[in-house]
Structure formats: C-alpha cells, structure tokens
N, C-alpha and C positions, 0 to 999 in steps of 0.2 A: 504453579502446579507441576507435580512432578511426572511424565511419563514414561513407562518402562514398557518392554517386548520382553514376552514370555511365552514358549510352546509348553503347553499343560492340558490334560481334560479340564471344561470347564466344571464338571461336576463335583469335583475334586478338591477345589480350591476356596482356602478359608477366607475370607471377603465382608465387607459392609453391603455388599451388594453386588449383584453378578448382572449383566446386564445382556439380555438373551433376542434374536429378533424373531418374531415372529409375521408371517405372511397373512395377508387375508383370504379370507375363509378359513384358519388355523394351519396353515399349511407350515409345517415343521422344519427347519433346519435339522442340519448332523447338531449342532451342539444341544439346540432346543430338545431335540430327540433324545440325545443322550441325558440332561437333565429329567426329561421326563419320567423316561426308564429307570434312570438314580432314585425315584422319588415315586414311584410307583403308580405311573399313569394322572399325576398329581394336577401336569399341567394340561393333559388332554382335557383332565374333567373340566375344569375352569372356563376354558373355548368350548367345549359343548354347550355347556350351562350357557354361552352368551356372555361371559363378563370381559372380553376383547375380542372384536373384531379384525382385528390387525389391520386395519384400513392407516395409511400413513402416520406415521406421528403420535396413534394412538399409544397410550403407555398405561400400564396395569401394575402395580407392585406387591408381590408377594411376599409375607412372610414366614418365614421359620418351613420351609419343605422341609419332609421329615428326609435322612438322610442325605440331606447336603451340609455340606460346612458354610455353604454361605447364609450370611445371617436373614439377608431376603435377596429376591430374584427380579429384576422391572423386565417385564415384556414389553417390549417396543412394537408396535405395527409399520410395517414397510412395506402394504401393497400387495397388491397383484400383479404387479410388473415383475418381471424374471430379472432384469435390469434397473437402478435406480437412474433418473437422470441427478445431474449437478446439483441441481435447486431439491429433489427430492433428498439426499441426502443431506444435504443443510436442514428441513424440515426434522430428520431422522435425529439427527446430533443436537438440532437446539430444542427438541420434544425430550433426548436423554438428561443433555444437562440441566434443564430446569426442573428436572426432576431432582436428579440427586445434590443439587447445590440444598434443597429445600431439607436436606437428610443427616441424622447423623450419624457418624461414622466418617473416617477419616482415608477411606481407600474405595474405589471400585474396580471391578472386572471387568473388560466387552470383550464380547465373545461375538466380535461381528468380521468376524475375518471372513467368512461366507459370505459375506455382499459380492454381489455386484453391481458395477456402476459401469453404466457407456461408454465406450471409450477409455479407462481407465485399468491398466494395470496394477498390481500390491503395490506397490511403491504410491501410485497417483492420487489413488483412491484412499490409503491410509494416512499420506502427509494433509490432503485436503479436509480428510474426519481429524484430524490433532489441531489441527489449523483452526478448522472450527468452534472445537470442542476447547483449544486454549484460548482465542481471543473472544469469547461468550463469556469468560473472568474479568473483561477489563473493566476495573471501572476510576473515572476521576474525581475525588471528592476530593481534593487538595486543597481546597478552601472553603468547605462545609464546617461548620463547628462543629456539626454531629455525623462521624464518618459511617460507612456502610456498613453494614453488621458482618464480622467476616464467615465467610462460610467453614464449614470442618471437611471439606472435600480437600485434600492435600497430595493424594497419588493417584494416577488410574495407570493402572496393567492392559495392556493389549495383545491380544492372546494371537500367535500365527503358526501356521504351521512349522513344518522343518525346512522345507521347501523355498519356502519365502520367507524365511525367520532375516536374515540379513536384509532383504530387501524393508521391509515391517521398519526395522531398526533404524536404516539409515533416513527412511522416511520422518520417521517422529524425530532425527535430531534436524533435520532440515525444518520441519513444521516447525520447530522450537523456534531454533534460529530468525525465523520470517517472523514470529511473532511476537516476539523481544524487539526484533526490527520495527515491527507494525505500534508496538507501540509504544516506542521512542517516537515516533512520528505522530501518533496519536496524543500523546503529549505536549510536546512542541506545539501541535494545532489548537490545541485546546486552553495551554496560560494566556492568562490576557493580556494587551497588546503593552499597558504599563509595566510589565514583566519581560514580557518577548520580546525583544527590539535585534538593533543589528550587534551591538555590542556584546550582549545574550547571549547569541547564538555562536560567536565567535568565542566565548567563553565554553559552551559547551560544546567545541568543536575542540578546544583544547582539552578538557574533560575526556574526552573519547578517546583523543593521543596518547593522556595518561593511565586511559583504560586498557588498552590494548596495545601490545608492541607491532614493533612494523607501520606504526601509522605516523606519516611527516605532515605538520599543519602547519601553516603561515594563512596568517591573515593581516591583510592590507588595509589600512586606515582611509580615511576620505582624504589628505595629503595625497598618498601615493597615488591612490585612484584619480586624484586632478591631474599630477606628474605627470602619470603614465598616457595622458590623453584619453581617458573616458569620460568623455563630454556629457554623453548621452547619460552612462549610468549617474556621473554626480548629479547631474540636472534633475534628476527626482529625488534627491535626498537635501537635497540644498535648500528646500524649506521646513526642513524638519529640526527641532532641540537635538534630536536623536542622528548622530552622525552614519553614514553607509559604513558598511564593510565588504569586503569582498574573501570570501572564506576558500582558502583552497587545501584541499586534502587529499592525500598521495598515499595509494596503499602499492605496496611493490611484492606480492605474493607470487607472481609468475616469473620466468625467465628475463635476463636483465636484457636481452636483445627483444623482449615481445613488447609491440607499443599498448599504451593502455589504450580501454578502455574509459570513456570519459562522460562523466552525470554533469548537467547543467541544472542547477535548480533558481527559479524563481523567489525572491524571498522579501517578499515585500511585505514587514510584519504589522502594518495596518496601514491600509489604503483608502484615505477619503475623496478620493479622486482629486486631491489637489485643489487649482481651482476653476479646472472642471469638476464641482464637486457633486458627489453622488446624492440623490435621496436620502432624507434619513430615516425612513425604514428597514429597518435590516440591515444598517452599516453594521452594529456591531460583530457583525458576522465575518467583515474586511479583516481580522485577527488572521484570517485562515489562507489570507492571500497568500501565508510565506508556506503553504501545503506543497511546492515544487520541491525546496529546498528541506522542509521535513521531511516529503518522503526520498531523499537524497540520504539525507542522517538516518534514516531506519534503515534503507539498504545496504546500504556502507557498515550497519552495525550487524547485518544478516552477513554479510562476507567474512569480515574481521569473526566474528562467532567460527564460520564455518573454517574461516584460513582457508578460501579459494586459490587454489593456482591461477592468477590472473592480476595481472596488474590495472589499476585502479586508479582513476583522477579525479575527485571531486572538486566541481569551482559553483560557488553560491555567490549568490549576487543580491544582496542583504540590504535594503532600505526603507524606509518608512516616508509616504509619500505625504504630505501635509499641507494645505493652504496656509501663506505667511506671507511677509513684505519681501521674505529673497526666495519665493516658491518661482520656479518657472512657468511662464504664462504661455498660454494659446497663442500662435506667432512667433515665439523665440525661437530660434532655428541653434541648433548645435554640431558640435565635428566629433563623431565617433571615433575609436580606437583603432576601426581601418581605413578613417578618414575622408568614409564617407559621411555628409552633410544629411541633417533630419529636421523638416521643420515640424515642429510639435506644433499639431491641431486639436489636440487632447490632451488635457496630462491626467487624463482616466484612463487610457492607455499608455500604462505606462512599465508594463513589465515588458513589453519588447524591448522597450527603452534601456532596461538593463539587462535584459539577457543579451541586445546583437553583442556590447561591451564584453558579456562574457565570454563569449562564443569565441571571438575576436581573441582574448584572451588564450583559449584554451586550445589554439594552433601550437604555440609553444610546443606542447605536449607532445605533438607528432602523432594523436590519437588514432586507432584503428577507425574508429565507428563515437560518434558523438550522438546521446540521446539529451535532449533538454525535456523540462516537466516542468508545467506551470501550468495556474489556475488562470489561467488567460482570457478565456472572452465568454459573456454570458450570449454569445451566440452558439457556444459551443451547446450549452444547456437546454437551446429553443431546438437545435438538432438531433441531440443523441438522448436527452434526459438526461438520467440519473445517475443509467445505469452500465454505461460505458465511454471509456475515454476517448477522444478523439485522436487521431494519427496522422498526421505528416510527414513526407521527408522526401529527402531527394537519392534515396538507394533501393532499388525493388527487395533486393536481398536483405536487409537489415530491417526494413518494414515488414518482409514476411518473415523474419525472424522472430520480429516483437508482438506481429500477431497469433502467433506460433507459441508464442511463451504465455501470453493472454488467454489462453484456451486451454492451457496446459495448469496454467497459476487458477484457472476460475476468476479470472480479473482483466474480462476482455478488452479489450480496445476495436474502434473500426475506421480504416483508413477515408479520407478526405481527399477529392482531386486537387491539385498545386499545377492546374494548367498555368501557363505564363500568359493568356488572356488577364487572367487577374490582377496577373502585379502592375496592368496600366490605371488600376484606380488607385495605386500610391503613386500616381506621380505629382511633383509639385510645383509649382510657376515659379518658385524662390531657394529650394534646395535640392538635393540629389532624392530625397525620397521623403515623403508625408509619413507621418507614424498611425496614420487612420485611412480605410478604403472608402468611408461612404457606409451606408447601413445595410447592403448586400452581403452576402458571405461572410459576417466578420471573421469569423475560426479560420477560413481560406487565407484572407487576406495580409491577417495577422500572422498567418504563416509564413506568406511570401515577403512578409519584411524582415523575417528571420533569417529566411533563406539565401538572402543579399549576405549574409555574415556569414555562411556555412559554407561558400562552394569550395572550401580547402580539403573536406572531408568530407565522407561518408554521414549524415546525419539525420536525424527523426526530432519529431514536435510531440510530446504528449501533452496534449490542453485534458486538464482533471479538473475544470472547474465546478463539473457537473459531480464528479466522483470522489474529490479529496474529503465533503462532510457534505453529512446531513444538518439541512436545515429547516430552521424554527422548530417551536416545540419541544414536550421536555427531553425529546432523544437529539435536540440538537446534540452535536459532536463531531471531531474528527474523523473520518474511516480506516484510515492507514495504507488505505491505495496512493500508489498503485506500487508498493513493496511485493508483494507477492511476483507481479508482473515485472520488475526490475529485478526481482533476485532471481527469479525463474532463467528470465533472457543471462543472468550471468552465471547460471550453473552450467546450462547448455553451452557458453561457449566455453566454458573451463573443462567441458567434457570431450570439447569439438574434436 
C-alpha cells in the first residue's frame, strides 16, 4: 500500500473515502467541523439523530454529502479522552482499516492529524498510525490453493499541516521501512520448516546483498564452523540431514572509524528438542524458533531501506536441532569458541548453545554494543506473557536505551535481574559451565550463560519467545517483533 503526506482542507479533496474522527458525545474536530459546514450541518444532523456515538472504534459511513468531492466520508469514534493511549489508537486504526479494506474504491483520505496520543509527538504518533494501518495488510497464503481476495485499497493520503508536514513525511517513510522489515521477518517465521532450514536462510541472506548495495555477506558452512572451534554451535546441528550455517552480514553506512553496531540472532529453524525431545503438542510451532534471526533480517532490511548512518554487523547462528544416531546427548560435554567447556544437560536448550559461539564470534568486530534476540526459554512466557519481551544485559546504558526504544517503537520490552547469585546454578562437577539452571528462573539463568560469552562488550539478551508469534488457532502466525524495537534503538543512535 502506497502512503503519501499532503497539507489540503479535507473538505476539498476528491477521494473514495475521507476518513474524519469524531469524539464522543459528537464533539467535533477542525476538520469534522469544516466538513460539516462544507455540507451543510449534514454531519451534525447524523450525531443528533443517534446514528454514532463516537465512543472508540465506533465507525459510521456516509455517503455522497452533498458538496463534497469525496465520494463517502467513515466517521470514526475516538472517545472522550482529550488524549488517546497506545492501545486506543491501534483500536482507532484497526476499526479504520477494516472498514475500508471491505470498500471500493482505490484511494482514501485521514484526516486525523488532530489526534492526540500520550506521550507522542507528529512524528511518533503518525509512524505508529502507518505502522498499523500497513502491517493490518499482511497476509500469507503462499500455499493456499485459493489465495486471499485482493482488496482495491491501493493509496491512503495523510493530511498534516504545514507545521509538521516534514515531520508527517518522514514518519510514514520510517513506518514503511519497519514494515517491509516486519515483514520479511513475518515471512521467514511463518514457511515451513521443510523450506526454512539453515541453507534457506543463507540463501536469502545473499538475496538481500543482491538487493541492496552496501551489504557484505559471507556465510560459513558446518566445515568451517568445526574449523573454527565452535563445538558448542556444531553440537546442535550434528544430528540433523540439514547442515548449520552461520550467516554474517555487514552493513557499512556510518564512518569508517565508527565501530558497528552488532545483531545476534538465534536461528534454529526447527527445534524438536533433540533428544531431549519436546512433547508433541504444539511442536509444530518449533518453525518459529529461528524468530531471533528473522527478526535480525527484518531489521537489517529496515536500515538498508532507510540507508542509516551507522554501521552494522549481523551474525545468525542457523541450525536445526534433530534426534539422530550422531545428535548430541545429555552428558556430552563440548569446548566452545572461547574455550570454555559445557556440559550439555539438555539439548532442549539449545539456543544458548549456539548463540555463546556467536557471541564469541562477533568480538572480531570490535562492536560498540551487542544485542542478541532469541526465542529462548518458555520461562520467559510463564513471566511476562505475551505481551513483552524480556531484557538482559550487562550495560545499564544500552538496557535503558533498548527500553527507551520499546516505549518509543510500542514494542516494549521489561528488564530481568542477572544477579551473579544465579549463575551458581550453572555450575558443573565435569565442565566449566551446565547449559541448564535447574527449573528456577530459566530466562535469568539462561542469560547468565550467555553472559560468560559477552564480558568483551557492552551487551543485552532479548528472550521473544513469548512475543515473536502468536500461537494456535487460525491467527497462529508470526508477529514481526521485535523490528520495530530494533529499528527504533538504531535510529536513535544514528541520531545520537
């Protein structure tokens, strides 16, 4: 969908549809007002009569007012609040779009530049309404026989003043950008796991290079990754048909003296716990375990869009974990990449397993600040829910940063203590460190075995296992989290 900034009355302007907000108890906006007046008291009579309330979300659709060009008008209800919160204008935008997806005509207007919303400037408040109002389009039927009926909604105009007409603008190409991002990532999570694999992805990590200039990829075979001494990471891929890779992507858009910035993603593109192996209720849903690493490639495709000043390192850590005759067992102890020793007491955990590898890896780099993203512990899920991610790290600064960008993105996250009490229940009678704590804290603990890999840098843990998709049910799907929240944190520091 195409969206454009335009300062115009909305009375004025020829349209499939004008979309106007109105207040409850009929309380009017400038623009509502000025259509009304265009129309001769048209929409007052309507709210008299009772036929909208304007109580949230409610929507009424007119057609043909006499003196306007537009061909109908949908009054939106927004409340009796002077301010919307977050969650109410997501109500406001998915009460617009399911209206006009249902409509024909190939264009609308909103005329909602008079919101307000909490905490929210033009700029925050319009990328978050595009944000919405584009990824409420997505849909994947890429293996339906019978695909989705397309809708005839093709442009929306958004109306700002002169004041914040730039502001308005740069918003909508940011929201663009994030949701292009969102969902590439939404994608990825959602092919099935006979599709997705680590070689997939490594192809579509070269896709991207060829997409975009400015971007260097190499990717590392299961040869080099034994080479190189990552014990840990091959030890989960070693019983799979499906060989590891390890994906690393370099965007160089800032100064050649600024050290990057640096994504770790998780990419484990089906996890049957090995042979620790899971339940089999709901494995199929383990597709989604490589959600670190997608939303790594949605981000990555929100910068490269945007051409941030900022240099960039992406390293994914791509395997598919399998019961076999060469799968690694409960008790095999391994030597990591920074040589320290793990005795593996699970190989259900087993994305630490290849993120410390990463981690380890991605000193090279000389990184400023290292964030990793992984669907990591279904303790995180018994904590936070649904409906935010969980945060670790060992930098106060770059944790308030990323929760700072999470409030900002509408894509919160909430920090986690990493007291060193914890990391005494990874110790082990036969290696340097257990890859499991015991059934206390998992999200903590599984942090502090990450943390053993990180003290070179500055770094943070996003556990999304609760937030990368929704599950069961026919809205299972991908979400596209936490893109917003990673492109957010790298607009601010390309701003810093």
């Amino acid at each position: 969908m195409e969206f454009i900034v335009k300062n115009a009355r909305p009375e004025t302007l020829k349209t499939a549809t004008l979309v106007v907000p109105v207040g409850e108890g009929g309380a009017l906006g400038a623009s509502a007002k000025a259509i009304d007046s265009a129309s001769a008291g048209a929409i007052s009579a309507l709210l008299k009569r009772g036929d909208l309330a304007g109580k949230l979300g409610q929507t009424l659709l007119i057609h043909s007012l006499p003196a306007l060009k537009a061909e109908r008008v949908l009054l939106v209800g927004i409340g009796k609040d002077s301010e919307l919160t977050d969650r109410q204008l997501r109500k406001v935008a998915s009460a617009i779009y399911s209206n006009l997806k249902t409509l024909a005509g190939s264009d609308a207007v909103l005329a909602l530049d008079e919101l307000q919303v909490k905490g929210r400037d033009s700029y925050s408040k319009t990328r978050l309404l595009v944000e919405i109002l584009a990824d409420a389009g997505y849909c994947f039927d890429r293996f339906k026989s019978t695909k989705a009926e397309a809708i005839s909604l093709k442009k929306l105009t958004l109306l700002a003043g002169k004041a914040n007409l730039a502001d308005v603008e740069r918003a909508s190409q940011h929201a663009q950008a994030i949701v292009n991002g969102m969902s590439l990532t939404k994608d990825l999570g959602n092919l099935p796991p006979n599709i997705c694999h680590p070689i997939f992805l490594a192809e579509q990590a070269k896709a991207l290079g060829k997409a975009f200039k400015g971007l260097k990829v190499e990717v590392l075979d299961e040869k080099k990754i034994k080479e190189l001494g990552m014990g840990s990471f091959y030890a989960v891929g070693q019983g799979s048909a499906q060989p590891p890779r390890l994906i690393v992507m370099q965007y160089n858009g800032g100064k050649k003296s600024q050290k990057p910035y640096a994504l770790v993603g998780k990419g484990i593109t089906f996890d049957t716990g090995g042979i620790s192996l899971k339940p089999g209720a709901g494995m199929d849903e383990m597709k989604y375990d490589m959600g670190g690493a997608a939303s790594v490639f949605g981000t990555l495709r929100a910068v490269l869009e945007l051409q941030l000043p900022i240099n960039l390192v992406c390293v994914l850590a791509c395997a598919e974990n399998m019961p076999s005759g060469t799968a690694s067992r409960p008790g095999d102890i391994v030597t990591t990449l920074s040589g320290q020793t793990v005795e593996i007491l699970n190989t259900d955990a087993e994305g630490r397993l290849v993120l410390c590898d990463a981690l380890t890896y991605t000193e090279r780099f000389k990184p400023q600040a290292v964030i990793d993203i992984a669907t990591l512990t279904g303790a995180c899920i018994v904590a936070l829910g649904s409906h935010t991610s969980g945060l670790l790290g060992n930098n106060d600064e770059l944790i308030g940063q990323l929760l700072k960008a999470g409030q900002q993105a509408d894509d919160r996250a909430w920090q986690l203590p990493l007291f060193d009490e914890y990391q005494e229940q990874l110790d082990s009678p036969f290696a340097d460190i257990a890859n499991i704590g015991g059934p206390k804290a998992g999200t903590i603990t599984a942090a502090c075995f990450l943390s053993r890999f990180a003290k070179k840098f500055n770094w943070a843990h996003l556990d999304i296992a609760g937030t990368a998709w929704i599950s069961g049910g026919k809205d299972k799907g991908a979400t596209g989290r936490p893109v917003p929240l990673l492109t957010q944190y790298l607009l601010d520091r390309s701003q810093a």
